[in-house]
LONU-317169 format. One record per residue (C-alpha): residue number from 1; residue in one letter; x, y, z. Coordinates in nm, 2 decimals. Example, Ala and Ser with C-alpha at 12.3 -4.5 7.8 and 13.67 -1.06 7.14 Angstrom:
REM residues 2
SITE / lopa / drenza / east / north / up
SITE / 1 / a / 1.23 / -0.45 / 0.78
SITE / 2 / s / 1.37 / -0.11 / 0.71
REM end
This chain:
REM residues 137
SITE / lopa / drenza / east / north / up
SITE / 1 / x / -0.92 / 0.59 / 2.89
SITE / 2 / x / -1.11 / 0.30 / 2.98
SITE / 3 / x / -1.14 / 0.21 / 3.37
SITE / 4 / x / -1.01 / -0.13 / 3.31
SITE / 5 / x / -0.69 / -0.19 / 3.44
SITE / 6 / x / -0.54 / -0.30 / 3.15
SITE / 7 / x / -0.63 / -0.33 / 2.79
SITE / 8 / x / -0.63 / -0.12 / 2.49
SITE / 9 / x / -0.80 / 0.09 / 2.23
SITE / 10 / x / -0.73 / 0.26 / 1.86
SITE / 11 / x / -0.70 / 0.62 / 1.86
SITE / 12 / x / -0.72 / 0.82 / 1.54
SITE / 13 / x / -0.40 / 0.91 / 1.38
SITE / 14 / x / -0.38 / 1.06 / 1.05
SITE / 15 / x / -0.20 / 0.81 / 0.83
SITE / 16 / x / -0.10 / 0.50 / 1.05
SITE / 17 / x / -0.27 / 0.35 / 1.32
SITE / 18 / x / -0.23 / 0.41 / 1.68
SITE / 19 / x / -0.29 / 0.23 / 2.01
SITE / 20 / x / -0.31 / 0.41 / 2.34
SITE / 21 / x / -0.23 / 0.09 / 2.59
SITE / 22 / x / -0.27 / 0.00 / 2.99
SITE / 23 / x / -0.17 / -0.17 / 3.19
SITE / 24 / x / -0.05 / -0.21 / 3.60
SITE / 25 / x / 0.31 / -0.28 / 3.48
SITE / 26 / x / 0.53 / -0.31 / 3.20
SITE / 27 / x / 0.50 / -0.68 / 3.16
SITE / 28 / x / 0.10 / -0.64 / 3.10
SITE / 29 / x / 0.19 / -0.36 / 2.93
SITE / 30 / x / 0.38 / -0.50 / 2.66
SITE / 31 / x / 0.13 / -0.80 / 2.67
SITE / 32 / x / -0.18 / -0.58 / 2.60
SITE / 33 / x / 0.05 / -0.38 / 2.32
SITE / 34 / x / 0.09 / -0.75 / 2.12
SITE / 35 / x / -0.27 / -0.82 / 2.14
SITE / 36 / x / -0.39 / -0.47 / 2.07
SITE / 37 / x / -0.12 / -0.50 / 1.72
SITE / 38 / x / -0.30 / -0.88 / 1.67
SITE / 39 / x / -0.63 / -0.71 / 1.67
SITE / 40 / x / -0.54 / -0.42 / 1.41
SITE / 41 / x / -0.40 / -0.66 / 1.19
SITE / 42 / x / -0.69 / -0.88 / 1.17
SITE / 43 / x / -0.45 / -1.19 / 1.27
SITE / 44 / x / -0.58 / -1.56 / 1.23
SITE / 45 / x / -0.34 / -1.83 / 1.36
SITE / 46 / x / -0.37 / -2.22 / 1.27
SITE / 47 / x / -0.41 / -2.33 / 1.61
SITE / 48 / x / -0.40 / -2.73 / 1.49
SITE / 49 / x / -0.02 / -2.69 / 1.55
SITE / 50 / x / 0.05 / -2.51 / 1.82
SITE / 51 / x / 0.39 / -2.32 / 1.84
SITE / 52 / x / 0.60 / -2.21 / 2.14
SITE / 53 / x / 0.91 / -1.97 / 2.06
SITE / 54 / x / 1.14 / -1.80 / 2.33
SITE / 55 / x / 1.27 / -1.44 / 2.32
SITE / 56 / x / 1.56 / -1.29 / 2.54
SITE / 57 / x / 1.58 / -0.90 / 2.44
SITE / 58 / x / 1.76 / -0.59 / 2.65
SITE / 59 / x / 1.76 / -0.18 / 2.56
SITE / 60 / x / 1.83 / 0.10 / 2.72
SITE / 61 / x / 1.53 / 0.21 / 2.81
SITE / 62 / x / 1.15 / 0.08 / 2.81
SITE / 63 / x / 1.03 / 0.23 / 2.56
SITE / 64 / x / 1.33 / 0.09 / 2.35
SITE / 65 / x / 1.26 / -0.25 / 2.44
SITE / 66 / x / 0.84 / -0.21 / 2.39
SITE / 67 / x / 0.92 / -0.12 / 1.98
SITE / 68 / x / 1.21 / -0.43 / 1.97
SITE / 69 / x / 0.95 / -0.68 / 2.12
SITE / 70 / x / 0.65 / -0.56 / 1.86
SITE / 71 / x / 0.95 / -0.54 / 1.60
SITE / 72 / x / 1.02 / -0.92 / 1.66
SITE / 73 / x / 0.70 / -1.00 / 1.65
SITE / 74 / x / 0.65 / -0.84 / 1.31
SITE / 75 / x / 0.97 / -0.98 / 1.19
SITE / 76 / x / 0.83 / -1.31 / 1.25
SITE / 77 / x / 0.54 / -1.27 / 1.08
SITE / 78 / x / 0.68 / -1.16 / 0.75
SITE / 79 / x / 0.96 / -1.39 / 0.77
SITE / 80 / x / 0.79 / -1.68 / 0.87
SITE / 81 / x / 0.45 / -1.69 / 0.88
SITE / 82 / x / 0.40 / -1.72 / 1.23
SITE / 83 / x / 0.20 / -1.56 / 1.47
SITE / 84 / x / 0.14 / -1.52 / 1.88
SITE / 85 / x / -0.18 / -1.49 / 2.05
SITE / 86 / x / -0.01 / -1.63 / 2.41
SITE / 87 / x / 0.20 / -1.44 / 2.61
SITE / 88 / x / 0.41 / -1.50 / 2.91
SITE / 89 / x / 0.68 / -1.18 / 3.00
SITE / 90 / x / 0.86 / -1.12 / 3.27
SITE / 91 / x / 1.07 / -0.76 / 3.25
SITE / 92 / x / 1.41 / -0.73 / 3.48
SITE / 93 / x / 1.64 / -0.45 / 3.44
SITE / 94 / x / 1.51 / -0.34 / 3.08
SITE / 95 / x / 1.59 / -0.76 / 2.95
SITE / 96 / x / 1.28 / -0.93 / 2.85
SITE / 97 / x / 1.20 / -1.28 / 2.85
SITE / 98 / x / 0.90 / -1.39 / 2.67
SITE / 99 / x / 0.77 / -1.72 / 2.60
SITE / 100 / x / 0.56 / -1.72 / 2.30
SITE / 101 / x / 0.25 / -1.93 / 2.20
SITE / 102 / x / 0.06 / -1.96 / 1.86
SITE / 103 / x / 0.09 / -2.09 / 1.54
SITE / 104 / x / 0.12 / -2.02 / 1.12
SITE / 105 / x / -0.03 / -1.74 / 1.04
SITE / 106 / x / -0.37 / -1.82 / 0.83
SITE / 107 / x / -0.48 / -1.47 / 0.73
SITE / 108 / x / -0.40 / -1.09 / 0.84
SITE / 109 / x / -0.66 / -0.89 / 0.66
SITE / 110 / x / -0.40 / -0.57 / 0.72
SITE / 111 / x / -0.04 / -0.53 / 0.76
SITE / 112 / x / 0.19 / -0.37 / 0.97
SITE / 113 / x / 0.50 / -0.25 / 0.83
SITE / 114 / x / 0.67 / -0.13 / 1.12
SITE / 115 / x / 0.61 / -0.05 / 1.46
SITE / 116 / x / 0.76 / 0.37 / 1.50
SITE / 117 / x / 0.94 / 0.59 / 1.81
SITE / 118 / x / 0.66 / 0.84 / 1.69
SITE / 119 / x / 0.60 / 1.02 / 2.05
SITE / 120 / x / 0.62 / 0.73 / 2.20
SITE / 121 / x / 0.65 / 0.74 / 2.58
SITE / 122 / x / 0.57 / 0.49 / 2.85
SITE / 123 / x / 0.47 / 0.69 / 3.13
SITE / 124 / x / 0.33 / 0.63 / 3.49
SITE / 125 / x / -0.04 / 0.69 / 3.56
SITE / 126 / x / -0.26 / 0.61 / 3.85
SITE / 127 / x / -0.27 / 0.23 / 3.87
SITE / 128 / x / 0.00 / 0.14 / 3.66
SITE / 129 / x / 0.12 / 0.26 / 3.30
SITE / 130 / x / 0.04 / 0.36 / 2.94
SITE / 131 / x / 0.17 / 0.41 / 2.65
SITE / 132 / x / 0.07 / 0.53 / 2.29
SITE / 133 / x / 0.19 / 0.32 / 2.03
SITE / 134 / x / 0.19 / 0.46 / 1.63
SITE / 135 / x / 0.22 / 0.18 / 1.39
SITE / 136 / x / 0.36 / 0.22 / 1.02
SITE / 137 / x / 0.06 / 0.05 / 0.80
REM end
C-alpha cells in the first residue's frame, strides 16, 4: 500500500477491476473510492455547466452503504448522463450525506456495470481504513 494517507490504486483481478482504497476515515474513504471508480472509467465531465446534486443514504453496515453510494453514482450515470468529480460526505451512524459536484458526462472510455459485495470488507488499519473494492466491468 502506498504511504499516503489516503488515496487509491488498481489491483489485478481476473475478470473485473479492483481498487484497494485508504483513507483516515470512512468519509475520505468513500471519497477516494468515487474518484478511484472516475479514474477506471476514464470519466470526462462538461464542466461549462456545473451541477450540484444531494444524496441522503442509510444501511446497516459500512460496507453496505460504500457499494449503495458507488451504486448511485453509477445509476446516475447510465440514467442520466451525469457525473461527479466533487465530493463533500459526512458519515453519522451508517446515513450519508453527500453533496455532489460535476456535470454531463462527455465521454467514459470504459464502463462500469456494477459495483459487487465480492470480499468486500472495510477494515481498520494503522492510520485509518481500507477497503478493496471489485467492480463488474
Amino acid at each position: 500500500m502506498n504511504a499516503a494517507r489516503q488515496g487509491f490504486e488498481e489491483i489485478e483481478h481476473t475478470a473485473d477491476w479492483a481498487l484497494r482504497v485508504w483513507a483516515p476515515n470512512h468519509a475520505e474513504l468513500f471519497r477516494q473510492a468515487a474518484i478511484g471508480m472516475n479514474q477506471l472509467s476514464e470519466l470526462e465531465l462538461d464542466s461549462t455547466v456545473p451541477l450540484v446534486e444531494e444524496l441522503s443514504l442509510a444501511a446497516i453496515d459500512i460496507e453496505s452503504l460504500l457499494v449503495s453510494f458507488l451504486s448511485e453514482l453509477v445509476f446516475l450515470g447510465e440514467q442520466d448522463d451525469l457525473g461527479f468529480d466533487g465530493f463533500d460526505l459526512s458519515i453519522d451512524r451508517l446515513r450519508l450525506l453527500a453533496k455532489l459536484s460535476g456535470g454531463k458526462i462527455i465521454s467514459q472510455k470504459k464502463e462500469i456495470k456494477a459495483v459487487t459485495y465480492h470480499n468486500l470488507e472495510v477494515i481498520e488499519i494503522e492510520g485509518g481504513f481500507q477497503v478493496v473494492i471489485v467492480f463488474d466491468v
